[in-house]
Structure formats: structure tokens, C-alpha cells
C-alpha positions in Angstrom: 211.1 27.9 210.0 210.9 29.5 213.5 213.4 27.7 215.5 212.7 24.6 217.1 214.5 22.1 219.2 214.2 18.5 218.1 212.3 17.5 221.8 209.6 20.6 221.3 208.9 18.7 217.7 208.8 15.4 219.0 206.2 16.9 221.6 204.1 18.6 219.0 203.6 15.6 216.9 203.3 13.2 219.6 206.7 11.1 218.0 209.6 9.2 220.0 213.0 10.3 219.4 215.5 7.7 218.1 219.2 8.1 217.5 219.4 11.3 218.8 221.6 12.4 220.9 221.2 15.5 221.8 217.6 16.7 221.9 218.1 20.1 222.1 219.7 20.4 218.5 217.0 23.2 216.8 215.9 22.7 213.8 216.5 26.2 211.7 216.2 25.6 208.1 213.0 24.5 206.1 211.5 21.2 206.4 211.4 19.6 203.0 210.2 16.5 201.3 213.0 16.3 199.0 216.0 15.1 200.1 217.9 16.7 197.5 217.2 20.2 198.9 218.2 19.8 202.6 220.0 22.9 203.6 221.9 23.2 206.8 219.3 22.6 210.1 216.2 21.6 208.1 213.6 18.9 208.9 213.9 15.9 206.4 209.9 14.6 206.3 210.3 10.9 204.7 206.8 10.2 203.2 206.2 6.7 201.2 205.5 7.4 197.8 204.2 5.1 194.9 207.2 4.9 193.6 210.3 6.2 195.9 210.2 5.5 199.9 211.7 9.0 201.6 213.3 6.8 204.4 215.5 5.2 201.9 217.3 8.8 201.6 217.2 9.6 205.5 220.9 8.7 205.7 221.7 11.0 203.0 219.6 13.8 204.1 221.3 13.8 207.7 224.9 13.9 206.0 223.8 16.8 203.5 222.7 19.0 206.9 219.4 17.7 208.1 218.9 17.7 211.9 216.7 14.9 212.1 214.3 13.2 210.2 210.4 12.7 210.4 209.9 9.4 210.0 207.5 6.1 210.8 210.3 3.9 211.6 214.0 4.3 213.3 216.3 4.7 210.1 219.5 4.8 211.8 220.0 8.4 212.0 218.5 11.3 214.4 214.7 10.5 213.8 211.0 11.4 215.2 209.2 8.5 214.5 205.5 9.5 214.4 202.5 7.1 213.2 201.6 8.7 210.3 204.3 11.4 208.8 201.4 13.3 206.8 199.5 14.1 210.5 202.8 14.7 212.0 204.2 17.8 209.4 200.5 19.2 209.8 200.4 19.0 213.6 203.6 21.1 213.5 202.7 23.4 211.1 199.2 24.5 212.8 202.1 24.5 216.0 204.4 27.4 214.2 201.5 29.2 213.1 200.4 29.3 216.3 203.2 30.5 217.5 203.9 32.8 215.1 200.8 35.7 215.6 201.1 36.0 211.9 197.8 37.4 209.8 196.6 34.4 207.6 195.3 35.1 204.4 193.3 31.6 203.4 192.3 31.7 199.6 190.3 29.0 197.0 188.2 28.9 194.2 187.8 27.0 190.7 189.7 28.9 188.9 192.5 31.8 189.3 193.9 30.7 192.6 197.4 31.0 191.9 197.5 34.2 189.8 195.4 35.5 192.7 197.9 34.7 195.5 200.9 35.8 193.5 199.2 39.0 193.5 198.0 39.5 197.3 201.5 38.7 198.0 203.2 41.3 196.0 200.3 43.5 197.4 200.9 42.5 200.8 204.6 42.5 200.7 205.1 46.2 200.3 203.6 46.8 204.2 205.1 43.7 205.7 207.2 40.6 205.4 205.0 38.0 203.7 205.4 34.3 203.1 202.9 32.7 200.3 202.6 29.1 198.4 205.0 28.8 195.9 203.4 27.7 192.8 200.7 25.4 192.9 201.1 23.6 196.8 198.1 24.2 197.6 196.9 20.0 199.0 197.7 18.6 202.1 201.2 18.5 202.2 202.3 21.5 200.2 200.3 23.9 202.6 202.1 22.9 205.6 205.4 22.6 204.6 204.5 26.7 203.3 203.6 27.7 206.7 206.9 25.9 208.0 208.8 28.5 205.8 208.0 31.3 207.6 210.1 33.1 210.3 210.1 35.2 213.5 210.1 38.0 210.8 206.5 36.7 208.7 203.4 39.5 209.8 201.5 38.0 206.5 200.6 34.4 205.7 199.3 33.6 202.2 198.2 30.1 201.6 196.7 28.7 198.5 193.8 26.1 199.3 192.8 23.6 196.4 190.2 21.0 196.9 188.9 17.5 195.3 186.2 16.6 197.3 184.0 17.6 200.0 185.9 18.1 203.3 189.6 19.1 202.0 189.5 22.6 202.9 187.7 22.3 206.0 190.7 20.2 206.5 193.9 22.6 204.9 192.3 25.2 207.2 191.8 23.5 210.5 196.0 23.0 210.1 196.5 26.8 209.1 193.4 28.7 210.6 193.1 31.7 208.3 191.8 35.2 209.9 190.6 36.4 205.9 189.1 34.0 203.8 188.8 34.5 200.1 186.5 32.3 197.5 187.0 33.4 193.9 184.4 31.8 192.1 182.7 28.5 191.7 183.5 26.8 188.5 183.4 23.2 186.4 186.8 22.6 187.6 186.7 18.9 188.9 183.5 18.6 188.2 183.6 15.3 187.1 185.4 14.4 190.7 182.5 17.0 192.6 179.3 15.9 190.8 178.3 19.4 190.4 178.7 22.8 190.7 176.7 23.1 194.3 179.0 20.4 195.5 181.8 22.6 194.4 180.3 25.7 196.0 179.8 23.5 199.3 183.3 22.8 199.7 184.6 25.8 198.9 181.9 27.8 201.3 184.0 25.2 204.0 187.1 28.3 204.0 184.4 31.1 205.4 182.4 28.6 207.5 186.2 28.1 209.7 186.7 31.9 210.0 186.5 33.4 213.5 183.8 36.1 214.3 186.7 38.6 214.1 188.0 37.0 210.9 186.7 38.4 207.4 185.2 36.9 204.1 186.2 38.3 201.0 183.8 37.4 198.6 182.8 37.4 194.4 180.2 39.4 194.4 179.5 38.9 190.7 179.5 34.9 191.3 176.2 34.1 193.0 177.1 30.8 194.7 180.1 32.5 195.9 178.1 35.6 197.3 175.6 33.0 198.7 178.4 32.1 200.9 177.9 35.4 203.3 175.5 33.0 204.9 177.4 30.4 206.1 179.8 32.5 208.2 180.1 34.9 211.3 183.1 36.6 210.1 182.8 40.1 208.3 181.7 40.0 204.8 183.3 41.9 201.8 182.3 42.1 198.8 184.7 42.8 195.4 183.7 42.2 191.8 182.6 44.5 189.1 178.5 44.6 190.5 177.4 48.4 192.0 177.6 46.5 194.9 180.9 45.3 195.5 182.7 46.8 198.4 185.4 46.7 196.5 185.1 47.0 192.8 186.6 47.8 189.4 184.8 50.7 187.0 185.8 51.7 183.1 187.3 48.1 182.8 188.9 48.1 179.4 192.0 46.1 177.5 195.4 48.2 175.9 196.1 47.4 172.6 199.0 45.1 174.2 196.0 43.1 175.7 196.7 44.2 179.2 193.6 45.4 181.6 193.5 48.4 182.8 190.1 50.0 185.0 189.7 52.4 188.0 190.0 50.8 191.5 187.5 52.3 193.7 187.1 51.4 197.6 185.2 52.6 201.2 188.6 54.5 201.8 189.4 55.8 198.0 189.6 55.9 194.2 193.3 54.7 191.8 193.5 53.9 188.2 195.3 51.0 188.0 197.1 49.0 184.2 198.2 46.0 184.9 201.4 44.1 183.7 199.6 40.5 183.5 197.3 39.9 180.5 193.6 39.4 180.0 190.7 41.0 181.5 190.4 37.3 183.5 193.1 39.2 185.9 190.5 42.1 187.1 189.2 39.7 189.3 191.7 38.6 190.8 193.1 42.2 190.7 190.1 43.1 192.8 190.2 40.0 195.0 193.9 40.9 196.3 192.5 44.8 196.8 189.8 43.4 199.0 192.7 41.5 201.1 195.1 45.0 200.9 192.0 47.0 201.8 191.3 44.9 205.2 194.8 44.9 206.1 195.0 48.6 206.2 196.4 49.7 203.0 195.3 52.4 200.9 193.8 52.5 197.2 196.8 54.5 195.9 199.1 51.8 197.7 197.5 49.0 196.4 196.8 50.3 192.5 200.7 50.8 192.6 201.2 47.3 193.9 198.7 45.8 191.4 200.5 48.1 188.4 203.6 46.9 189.3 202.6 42.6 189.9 204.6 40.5 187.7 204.0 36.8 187.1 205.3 34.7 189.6 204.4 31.3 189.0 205.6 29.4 185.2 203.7 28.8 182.8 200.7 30.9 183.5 199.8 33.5 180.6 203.6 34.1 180.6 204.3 36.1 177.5 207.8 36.0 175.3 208.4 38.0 172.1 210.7 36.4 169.9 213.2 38.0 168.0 211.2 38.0 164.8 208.1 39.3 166.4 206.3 35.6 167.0 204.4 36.5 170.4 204.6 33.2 172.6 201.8 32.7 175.0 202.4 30.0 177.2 199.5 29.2 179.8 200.0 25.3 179.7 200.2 24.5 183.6 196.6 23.5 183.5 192.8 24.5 182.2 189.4 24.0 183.0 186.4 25.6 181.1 186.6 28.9 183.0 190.6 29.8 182.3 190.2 28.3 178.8 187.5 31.0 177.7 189.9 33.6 179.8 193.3 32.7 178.1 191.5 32.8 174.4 189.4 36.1 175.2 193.3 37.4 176.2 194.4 35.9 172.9 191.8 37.9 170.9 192.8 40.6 172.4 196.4 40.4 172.5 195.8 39.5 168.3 194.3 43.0 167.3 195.8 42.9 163.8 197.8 39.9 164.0 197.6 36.5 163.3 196.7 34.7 165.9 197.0 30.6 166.7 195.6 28.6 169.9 197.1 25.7 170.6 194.8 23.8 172.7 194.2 20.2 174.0 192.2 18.8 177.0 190.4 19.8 180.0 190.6 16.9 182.1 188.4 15.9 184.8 184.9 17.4 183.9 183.5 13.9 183.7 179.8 13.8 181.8 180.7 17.6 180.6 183.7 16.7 178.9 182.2 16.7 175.6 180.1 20.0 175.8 182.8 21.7 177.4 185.3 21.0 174.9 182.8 21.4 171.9 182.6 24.7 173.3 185.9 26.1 173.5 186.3 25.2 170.4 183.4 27.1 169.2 184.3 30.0 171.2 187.3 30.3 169.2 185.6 30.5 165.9 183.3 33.5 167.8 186.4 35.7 169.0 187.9 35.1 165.3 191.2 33.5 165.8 193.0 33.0 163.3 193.8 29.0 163.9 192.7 26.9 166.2 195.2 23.5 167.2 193.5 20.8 168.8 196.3 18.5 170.2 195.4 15.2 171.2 193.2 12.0 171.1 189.4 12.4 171.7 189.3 15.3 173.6 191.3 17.2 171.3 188.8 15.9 168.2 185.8 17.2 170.4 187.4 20.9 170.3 187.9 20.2 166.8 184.2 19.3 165.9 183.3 22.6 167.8 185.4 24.8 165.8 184.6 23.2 162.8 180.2 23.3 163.5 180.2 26.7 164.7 181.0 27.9 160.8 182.9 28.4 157.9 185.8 29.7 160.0 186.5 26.0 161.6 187.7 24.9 158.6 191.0 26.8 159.5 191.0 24.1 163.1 193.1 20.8 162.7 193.5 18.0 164.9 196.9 16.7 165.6 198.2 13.8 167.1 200.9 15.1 169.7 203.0 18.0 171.0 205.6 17.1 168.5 203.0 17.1 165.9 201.5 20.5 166.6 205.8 21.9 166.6 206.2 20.6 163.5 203.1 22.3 162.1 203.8 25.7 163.8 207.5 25.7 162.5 206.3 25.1 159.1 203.3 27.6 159.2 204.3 30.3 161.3 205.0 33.8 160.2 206.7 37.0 161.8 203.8 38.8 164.5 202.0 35.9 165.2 200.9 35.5 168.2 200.5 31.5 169.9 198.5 30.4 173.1 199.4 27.2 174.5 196.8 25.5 177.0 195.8 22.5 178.4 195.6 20.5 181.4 198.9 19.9 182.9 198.7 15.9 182.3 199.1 16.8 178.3 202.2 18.7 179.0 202.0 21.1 176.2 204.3 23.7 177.5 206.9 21.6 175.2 205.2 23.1 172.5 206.0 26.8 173.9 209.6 25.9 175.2 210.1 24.1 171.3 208.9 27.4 170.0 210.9 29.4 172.0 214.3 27.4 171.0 213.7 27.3 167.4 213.2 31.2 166.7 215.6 31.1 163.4 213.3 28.3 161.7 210.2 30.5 161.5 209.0 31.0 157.3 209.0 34.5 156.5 205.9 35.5 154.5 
């Protein structure tokens, strides 16, 4: 975080100080929410959980290094005591933004978020020092403690925005107001929580309407609710996506035999071919969606297809691929799913599969509501279309939807079974597996099937020669 001393934070957030006796003490480090990972000068934010109250641990924050902590009551050691802890850290986050004269790069959408930010951020890194949500933080506490990571040094500020309801990113981006706002797509991701896909498209469309008439939306053009968006904002309008009329666009998309895409970047200042290191076609998108962000920001085709070439995976469990030693191909994608990444991830498997066996190991999509049971008969008939080789349905009712898909759409879905439980589908895979298979692993993240893929991964020696 940008220095600080402990009376500017106590004026930002509009907190008393107690139990501190020297006001000037900067905070220097990051603020954090854990106490376990106080480092020397940070901020110690005690927030009330379900389970675990934070001021319970102020104490032991201030004696692992904290220089105060933000809490709603004295707790004995240096403390801001603010009214609500939550307001506080994003009153002093929109503060260091502020301050810094950083470019914020604002980004949302149903699907492809994260991948999409770890790629603008290797992208945007080559020009400049860049900060960017790690993972998944994308709510209302894990965007503002991001922006309180960066530093005098930050020039580029990549925040992640996720959403549950109308009025959540028209929130996230009041705290950190972004100059370029990107919306993916518009999806069935919690639908069930939205009511619908305009709903959906009207809270995302809240990230362009905040832009400032200097600002610029980066828009799907091959999405029409989110190119329907151009309308609701006076920022600059750009459009990427794989339509004629896309700003920037993608052209001769195609997939190597590895399953990796692989297409010719073309944009208003130039043309580069571009093979990417990620898997699935699913990634052009977002390949195109970080260009558009490169692009505004000044750099050059050749810059970013070299950037884009070179983007590794940098959040777990996403489409993160592992060759075993006896030529088992591990697909783990299990951090979450909705409709969209599910047909994405088994489209990749196909592909990935040319001449090899292939499995997906699927369970459920939570959170679609009244769609659940189409969407999941679905994917399971989709992988019956795109001939993998066996589909896993892991689970209780969801999991026997995907099943029924499978098995309805033909003769084929007689190859699908329906187990009970992670340790259930291990079993089966160490008993049925063979040397070149290749294994997806999805679901929502509340299943936790990545112990399937971590099992999988331990157990290489136990796989049945055939």
C-alpha cells in the first residue's frame, strides 16, 4: 500500500483512534483480513464473520507487525474504530486510488472473468507495473483490499468485478472508479439469484454506465446484450469479438492438435498471429478482450500477440493441464461452472482428445434456479454430440440430470454413469483408466471436485495398463 500514517487513515474513514500512541506511525505493508498474514506495517481489518470474530486476533496481529487495527470497538491495542469495518477498508481504498493517478482497468461478465484478467495483466505488465485481483476477489471486500496492494510504483490497475444482484457493480466501481470498462458476455450464470438474463445484462451494463466521458468501454461485439450496452454510456466504445465489425477482432481462428487456439489478431493500428499457451477456443475471447484493453493503452499488435503467446495460467484450477508420467492427461477446471464454461471446458476436451480416450468428470452447476434441470440435461447431451469417450456425473440430483442427458441424446450415453461422490468417481477412474487418456474435472466450486484431479495426480503408478 502507498504509505500512510495511522491519523490520515483515521481521517479517511471517518474512525477514532484508540491505544495509539503515536499517530504518525505509517502503515506500509498490505492490509489484510487474515491475521495469519500480517507482515511488518500492514493494516489488520477485523471483520465479524459467521463463524470467527477478527477482533478476537487483533492482539496477535499487532505482535506479528501490524500497525494498528481497523476495528468497531477498542481491542486493547493501536486501533481505528470505524462504524462499520466493511465501509471503512472501501472508503480507504477509493482514498489510495485516488491518490495514486493509476489507469484502472474495471472488468465483469458471466463467464471468463478471471482467465480474462490474468491475461490483461500479463498483457499490461510488459509496458508498466501492474497490480490485478488475485484469483477470484472480485466482491466487496476482495476488490478493495486489491487496490490497497498497490504502490507509488502501480501505472495499471486491474480489478476483477463479480456481481449477485442488481446494484453490486455499480457499487465495486463507485470504490475503485475504473477509466476502461470491460463486459464479456452476458450468461446463465446466477440466474437463478438474477431472474433472467436481461437482469444479468442490467447489472453488468452498471461498469460502462460509471465510466467518465474520457473513460472507454470495451465491449463483446459478438454478444448482443453486451454490445447493446454502447448505449448506456458516454465513454468511447470498442468493440472486439470475432464479428467483421469488431474493432478488435480474431480471423482464421483454429485449434493445434494439442487443443491450444491459435488465430490472427488484427487491430486499427496492425495485424499478429498469435498461439496461445491456455487451452480451448473459449480463450479467443478473452484473448481479444485483453487486446482491446492493450490496444487503448498504447501498445502495439506485435506487442500484445507476443504477450498473449506467452500468458500462462495464473489462477488454480482453471483448465490447468498436467501430463502424467504414463501419458494420463489431467484437466482440472474444478474452481467453478455455469452453462457457458461447461460447454467451453468439454468443447476443449474434444479437442484436446483427437485420438484419445477421453473422460469428463462432471457434477453441478449451481445456482441456475428454474434452469437447473435443462441446463444440466444439456451438458450432458452435449457430451454425447462432441463424442467423448465417458461421461462422469458426480453427485445427487443434479449429477443424475446430466446423466439422463447423456444417456437420451443416444446410444453413446450408455457409456455415462452416475456416481455418488468424489471418492466414488477416484475409485472408478483408478480402476478404468488407461495410458493417453485424457480427464476434465468441472463443477461448481461448492462440489469440490478438484480432489478428484489432485487424487489423480498422486496416484499415477495405480493406473491399469491396457
Amino acid at each position: 500500500m502507498i504509505a500512510l500514517s495511522l491519523a490520515e487513515i483515521a481521517s479517511v474513514v471517518g474512525g477514532q483512534t484508540y491505544d495509539i500512541p503515536d499517530p504518525s506511525v505509517q502503515v506500509t505493508g498490505p492490509t489484510v483480513i487474515d491475521s495469519r498474514k500480517v507482515e511488518g506495517g500492514s493494516l489488520f481489518a477485523a471483520f465479524v464473520g459467521e463463524h470467527v470474530d477478527g477482533h478476537d486476533y487483533a492482539r496477535q496481529a499487532v505482535e506479528a507487525g501490524a500497525a494498528a487495527v481497523l476495528a468497531q470497538r477498542p481491542v486493547g491495542v493501536p486501533a481505528i474504530v470505524v462504524e462499520d469495518v466493511q465501509t471503512a477498508l472501501g472508503a480507504l481504498a477509493r482514498e489510495v486510488v485516488r491518490r495514486l493517478g493509476a489507469t484502472l482497468v474495471g472488468l465483469t461478465g458471466s463467464a471468463g472473468k478471471t482467465s480474462t484478467k490474468d491475461l490483461i495483466a500479463q498483457v499490461l505488465q510488459r509496458k508498466a507495473p501492474t497490480v490485478w485481483t488475485p484469483g477470484s476477489l472480485n466482491n466487496e471486500i476482495g476488490l478493495p483490499l486489491t487496490a490497497l496492494t498497490a504502490t507509488e510504483e502501480t501505472r495499471f490497475l486491474v480489478l476483477e468485478m463479480g456481481a449477485r444482484g442488481i446494484g453490486h457493480i455499480r457499487y465495486l466501481a463507485d470504490l475503485t472508479p475504473p477509466r476502461i470498462g470491460l463486459v464479456l458476455n452476458v450468461g446463465t450464470a446466477h440466474i437463478g439469484e438474477f431472474g433472467g438474463r436481461e437482469q444479468i445484462a442490467q447489472a453488468k451494463g452498471e461498469l460502462v454506465e460509471g465510466l467518465p466521458e474520457d473513460g472507454t468501454a470495451v465491449l463483446n461485439a459478438d454478444d448482443p446484450l453486451v454490445r447493446a450496452m454502447a448505449s448506456r454510456t458516454k465513454a468511447k466504445v470498442i468493440l472486439f469479438g470475432e464479428s467483421g465489425e469488431a474493432d478488435v477482432r480474431a480471423e482464421n481462428v483454429r485449434l493445434t492438435d494439442t487443443g491450444q487456439p491459435a488465430f490472427r489478431l488484427r487491430t486499427p493500428s496492425g495485424d499478429s498471429d498469435v498461439t496461445m499457451r491456455l487451452y480451448g477456443e473459449h480463450h479467443v475471447s478473452n484473448a481479444l478482450a485483453a487486446a482491446a484493453v492493450a490496444h487503448e493503452l498504447g501498445m502495439s499488435a506485435a506487442e500484445i500477440a507476443i504477450a498473449l503467446s506467452e500468458a500462462d495460467s495464473l489462477s488454480r484450477w482453471r483448465m490447468e493441464v498436467t501430463e502424467r508420467p504414463d501419458g494420463v492427461t489431467i484437466v482440472n477446471d474444478a474452481y467453478n461452472a455455469n452453462p457457458e464454461s461447461m460447454r467451453a471446458a468439454l468443447r476443449a476436451l474434444a479437442a484436446m482428445g483427437r485420438g484419445r480416450r477421453t473422460w469428463a468428470v462432471l457434477g453441478k452447476m449451481a445456482e441456475l434456479g428454474d434452469e437447473a434441470l435443462a441446463e444440466h440435461d444439456a451438458v450432458g447431451r452435449l457430451a454425447v454430440r462432441l463424442n467423448v469417450g465417458k461421461l462422469v456425473a458426480v453427485g445427487g440430483r443434479e449429477a443424475s440430470w446430466l446423466q439422463l442427458g447423456a444417456y437420451n441424446e443416444g446410444s453413446w450415453g450408455e457409456e455415462s454413469v452416475h456416481v455418488s461422490d468424489a471418492q466414488a468417481a477416484v475409485d472408478l477412474l483408478r480402476s478404468e483408466l488407461r495410458p493417453g487418456d485424457v480427464v476434465l474435472v468441472k463443477a461448481s466450486r461448492s462440489v469440490g471436485l478438484e480432489s478428484v484431479a489432485e487424487a489423480l495426480l498422486r496416484t499415477e503408478g495405480e493406473v491399469t495398463a491396457r
